[in-house]
C-alpha positions as CSV (number, residue, x, y, z in Angstrom):
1,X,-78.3,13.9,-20.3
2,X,-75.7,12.6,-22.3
3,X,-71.7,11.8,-21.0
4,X,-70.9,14.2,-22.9
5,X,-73.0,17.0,-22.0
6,X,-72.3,16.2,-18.2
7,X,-68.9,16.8,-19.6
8,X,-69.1,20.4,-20.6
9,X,-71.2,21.4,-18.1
10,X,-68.7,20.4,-15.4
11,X,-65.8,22.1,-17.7
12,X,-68.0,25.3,-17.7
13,X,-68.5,25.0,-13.8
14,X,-64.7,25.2,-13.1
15,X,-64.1,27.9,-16.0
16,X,-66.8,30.2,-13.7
17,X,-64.9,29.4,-10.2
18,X,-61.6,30.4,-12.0
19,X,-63.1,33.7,-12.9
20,X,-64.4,34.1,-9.4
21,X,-61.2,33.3,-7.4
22,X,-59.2,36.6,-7.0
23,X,-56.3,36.8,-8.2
24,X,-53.1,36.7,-5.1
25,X,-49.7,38.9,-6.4
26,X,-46.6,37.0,-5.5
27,X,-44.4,39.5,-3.8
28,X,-40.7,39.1,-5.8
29,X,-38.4,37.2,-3.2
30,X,-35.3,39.1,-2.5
31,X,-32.3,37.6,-3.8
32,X,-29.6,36.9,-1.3
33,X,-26.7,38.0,-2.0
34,X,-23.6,36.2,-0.9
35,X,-20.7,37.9,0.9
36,X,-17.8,38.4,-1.4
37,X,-15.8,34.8,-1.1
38,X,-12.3,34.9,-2.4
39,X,-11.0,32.0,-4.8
40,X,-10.4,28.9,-3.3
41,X,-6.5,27.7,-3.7
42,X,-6.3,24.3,-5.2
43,X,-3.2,22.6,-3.8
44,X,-1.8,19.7,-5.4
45,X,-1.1,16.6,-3.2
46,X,1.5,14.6,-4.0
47,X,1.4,10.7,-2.5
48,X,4.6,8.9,-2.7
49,X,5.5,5.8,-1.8
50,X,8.4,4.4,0.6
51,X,10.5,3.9,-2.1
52,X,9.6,7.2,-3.7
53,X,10.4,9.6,-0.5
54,X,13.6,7.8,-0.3
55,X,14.7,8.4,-3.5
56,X,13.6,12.3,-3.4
57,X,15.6,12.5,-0.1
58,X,18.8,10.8,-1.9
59,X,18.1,13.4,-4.5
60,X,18.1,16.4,-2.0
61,X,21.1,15.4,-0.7
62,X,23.4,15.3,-3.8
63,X,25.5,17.9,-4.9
64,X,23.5,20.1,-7.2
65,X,26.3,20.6,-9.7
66,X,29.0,18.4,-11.8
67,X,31.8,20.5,-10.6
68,X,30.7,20.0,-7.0
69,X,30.9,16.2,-7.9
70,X,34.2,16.4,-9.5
71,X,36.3,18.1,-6.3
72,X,34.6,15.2,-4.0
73,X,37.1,13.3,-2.0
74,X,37.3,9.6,-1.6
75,X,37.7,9.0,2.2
76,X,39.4,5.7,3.2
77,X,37.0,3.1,4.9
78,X,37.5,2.6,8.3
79,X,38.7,-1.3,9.6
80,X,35.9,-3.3,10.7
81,X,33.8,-1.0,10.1
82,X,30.7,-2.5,7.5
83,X,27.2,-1.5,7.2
84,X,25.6,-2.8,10.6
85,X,28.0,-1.6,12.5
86,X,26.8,0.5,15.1
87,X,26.5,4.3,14.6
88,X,29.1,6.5,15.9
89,X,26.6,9.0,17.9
90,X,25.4,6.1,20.1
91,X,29.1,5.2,21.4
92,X,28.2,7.1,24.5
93,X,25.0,4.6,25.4
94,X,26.8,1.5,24.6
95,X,27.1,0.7,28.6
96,X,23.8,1.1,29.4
97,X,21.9,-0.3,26.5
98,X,22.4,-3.6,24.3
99,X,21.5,-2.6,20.2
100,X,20.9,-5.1,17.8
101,X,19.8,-4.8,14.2
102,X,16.4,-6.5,13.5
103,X,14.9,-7.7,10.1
104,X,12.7,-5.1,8.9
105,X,9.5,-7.7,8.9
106,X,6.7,-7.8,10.7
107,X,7.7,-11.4,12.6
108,X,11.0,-10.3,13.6
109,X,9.8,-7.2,15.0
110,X,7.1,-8.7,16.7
111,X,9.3,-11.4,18.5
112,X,12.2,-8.7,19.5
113,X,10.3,-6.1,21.0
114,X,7.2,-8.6,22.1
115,X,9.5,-11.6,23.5
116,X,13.2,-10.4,24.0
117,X,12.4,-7.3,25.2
118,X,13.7,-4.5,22.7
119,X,12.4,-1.4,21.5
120,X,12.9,0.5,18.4
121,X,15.5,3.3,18.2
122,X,14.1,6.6,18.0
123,X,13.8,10.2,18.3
124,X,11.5,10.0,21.6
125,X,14.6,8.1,23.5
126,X,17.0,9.8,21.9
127,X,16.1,13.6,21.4
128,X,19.7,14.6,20.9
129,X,21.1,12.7,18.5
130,X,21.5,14.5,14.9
131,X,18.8,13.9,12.1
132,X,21.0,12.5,9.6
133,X,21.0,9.5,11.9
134,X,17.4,9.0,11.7
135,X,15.4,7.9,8.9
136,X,11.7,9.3,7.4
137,X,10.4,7.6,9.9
138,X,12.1,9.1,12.8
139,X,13.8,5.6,13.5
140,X,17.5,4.4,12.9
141,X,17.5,1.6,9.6
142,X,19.8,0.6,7.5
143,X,18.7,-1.1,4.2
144,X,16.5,-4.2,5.4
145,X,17.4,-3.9,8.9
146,X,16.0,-1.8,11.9
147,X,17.7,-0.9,15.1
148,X,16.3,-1.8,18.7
149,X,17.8,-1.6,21.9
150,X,16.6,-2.9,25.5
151,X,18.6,-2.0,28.9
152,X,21.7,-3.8,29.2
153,X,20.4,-5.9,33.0
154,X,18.0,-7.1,30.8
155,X,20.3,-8.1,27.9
156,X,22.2,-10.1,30.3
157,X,19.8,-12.1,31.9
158,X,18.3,-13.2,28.5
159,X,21.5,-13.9,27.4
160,X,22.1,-16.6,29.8
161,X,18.4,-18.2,29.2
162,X,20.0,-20.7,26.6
163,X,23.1,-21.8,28.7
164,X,20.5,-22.8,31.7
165,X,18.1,-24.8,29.5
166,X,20.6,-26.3,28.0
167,X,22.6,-27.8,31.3
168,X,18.8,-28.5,32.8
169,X,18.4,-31.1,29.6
170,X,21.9,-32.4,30.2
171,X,20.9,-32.9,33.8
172,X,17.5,-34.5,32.9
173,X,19.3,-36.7,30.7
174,X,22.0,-37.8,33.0
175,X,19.5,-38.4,35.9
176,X,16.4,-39.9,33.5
177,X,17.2,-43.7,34.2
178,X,18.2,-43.4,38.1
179,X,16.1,-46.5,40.2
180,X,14.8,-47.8,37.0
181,X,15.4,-51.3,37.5
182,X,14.5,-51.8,33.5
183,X,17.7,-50.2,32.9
184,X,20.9,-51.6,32.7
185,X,24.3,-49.8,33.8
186,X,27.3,-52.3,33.8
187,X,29.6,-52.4,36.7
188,X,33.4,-51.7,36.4
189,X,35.9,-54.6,36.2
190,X,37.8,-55.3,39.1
191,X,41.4,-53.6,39.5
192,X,40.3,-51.0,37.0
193,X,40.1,-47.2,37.9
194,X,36.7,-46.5,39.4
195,X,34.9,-44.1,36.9
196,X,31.2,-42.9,36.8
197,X,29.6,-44.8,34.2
198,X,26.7,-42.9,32.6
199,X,23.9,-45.1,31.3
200,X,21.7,-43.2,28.2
């Protein structure tokens, strides 16, 4: 038997089982229907930057009309007043608490609030001060600056750090050469006044 007739004769074998198997009906599958869903709203997002959300608050807060600008009065600036001076709603805590205006940078706000002791001014502290005090960011700044606060005990006793490690060098100083017999400190003349004489 040829390749070729082995061929056909297997072809003819399958044709004959193909016949033979009975034929299954597929049973149509039910389409599911999906509830109803109503259109979903697209919302645009807007990101701004810093610089961005101040501006659109500045704009916000202009008068909306050129007659509106036109009948606005010129107020006189107050003396000694300039643009770190302290605002006017926190008079009232000005015995308790120090404030000082920090650098808006990530060093000087680290070494203030991490070394000297302050913390940021803002809403949480003080709750009842009015919003126009407060910036986006729910803390008080004013253009590159930032202001903190710490309790006024503390304020004091950091404020006299520098004086005390400055008279402890002076007294180092003074005292450094005492019983060194290296050192030389020359004796007064005799008949003249009888002054300390400071050898450095």
């Amino acid at each position: 038997m040829s390749p070729l007739d082995f061929i056909k004769s297997k072809n003819e074998k399958v044709e004959e089982l193909v016949k033979e198997t009975p034929k299954v009906k597929a049973e149509p599958v039910a389409e599911k229907k999906n509830p109803v869903q109503p259109e979903k709203q697209v919302q645009n997002i807007q990101i701004h930057s810093e610089i961005d959300s101040m501006l659109l608050d500045r704009l916000r807060s202009q008068p909306q009309t050129l007659d509106e600008i036109d009948v606005e009065v010129v107020s006189k600036p107050k003396e000694g007043v300039h643009k770190l001076t302290l605002p006017s709603e926190l008079e009232p805590y000005t015995k308790k608490y120090a404030f000082c205006w920090i650098f808006k940078r990530k060093q000087s706000i680290d070494e203030a609030c991490d070394q000297l002791h302050y913390k940021l001014t803002n809403r949480l502290y003080f709750p009842e001060l009015p919003d126009h005090v407060f910036s986006a960011r729910g803390i008080i700044e004013r253009g590159d600056n930032v202001l903190a606060f710490r309790p006024m005990h503390i304020d004091i006793e950091m404020r006299k750090a520098p004086g005390l490690e400055s008279t402890q060098r002076i007294k180092s100083r003074q005292s450094a050469h005492e019983g060194d017999p290296n050192f030389y400190i020359p004796k007064p003349e005799e008949g003249a006044e009888e002054k300390k004489i400071v050898g450095v």
